[in-house]
N, C-alpha and C positions, 0 to 999 in steps of 0.2 A: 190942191190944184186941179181945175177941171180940165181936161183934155178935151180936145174934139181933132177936127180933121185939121186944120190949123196952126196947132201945137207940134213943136220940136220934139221928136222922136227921144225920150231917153235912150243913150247911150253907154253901155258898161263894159269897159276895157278889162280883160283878166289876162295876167302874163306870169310867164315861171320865170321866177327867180333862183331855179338851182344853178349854184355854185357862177352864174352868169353877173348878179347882181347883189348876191350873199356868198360869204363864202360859208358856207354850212359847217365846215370842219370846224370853223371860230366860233361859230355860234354855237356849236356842241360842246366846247370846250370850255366855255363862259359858262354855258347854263349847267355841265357838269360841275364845275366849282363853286356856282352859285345854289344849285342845289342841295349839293353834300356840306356846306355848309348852315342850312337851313332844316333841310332832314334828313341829312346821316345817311353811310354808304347804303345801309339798308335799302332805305329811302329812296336813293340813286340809282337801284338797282330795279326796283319794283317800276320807276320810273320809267325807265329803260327798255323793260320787257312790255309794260302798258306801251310807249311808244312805239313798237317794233306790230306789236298786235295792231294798233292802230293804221299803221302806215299800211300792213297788210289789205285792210278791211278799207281803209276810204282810196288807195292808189295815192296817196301822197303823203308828205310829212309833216306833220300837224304839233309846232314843238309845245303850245301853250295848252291845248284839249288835254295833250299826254300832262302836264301839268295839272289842271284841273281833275283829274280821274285819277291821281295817287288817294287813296285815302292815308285818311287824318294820321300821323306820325307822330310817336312822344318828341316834343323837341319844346327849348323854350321860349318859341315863338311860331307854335305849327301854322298858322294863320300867313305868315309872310312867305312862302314859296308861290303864294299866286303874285306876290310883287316881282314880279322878272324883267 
């Protein structure tokens, strides 16, 4: 799309949704049983810590990154923890 002077401004809305519009405690609870069942307390735990680092370093809570950054876990489906 070419722009000129002419053209409607893109607009980009960003809002926090803690605990206003998510309740985080559910969603930590969900993706805790949904993880431990996919790679193991280990797994849940290493998750955990990755997430906590994370949240440190960007100022917010980022549940799917911390998901992507577990590495690979013996389970027999290690591939499905990115399906959350």
């Amino acid at each position: 799309m070419k722009e000129d002077k002419d053209s409607p401004a893109r607009v980009v809305f960003l809002f926090d949704v803690d605990n206003t519009l998510l309740d985080n405690d559910s969603v930590a609870a969900d993706l805790q049983r949904h993880l431990a069942g996919e790679i193991g307390e280990a797994g849940v735990q290493e998750y955990w810590r990755i997430f906590e680092q994370l949240r440190t370093e960007l100022g917010y809570a980022d549940y799917l990154w911390g998901v992507a950054k577990v590495p690979s876990q013996p389970s027999p489906r290690p591939t499905t923890a990115l399906h959350v």
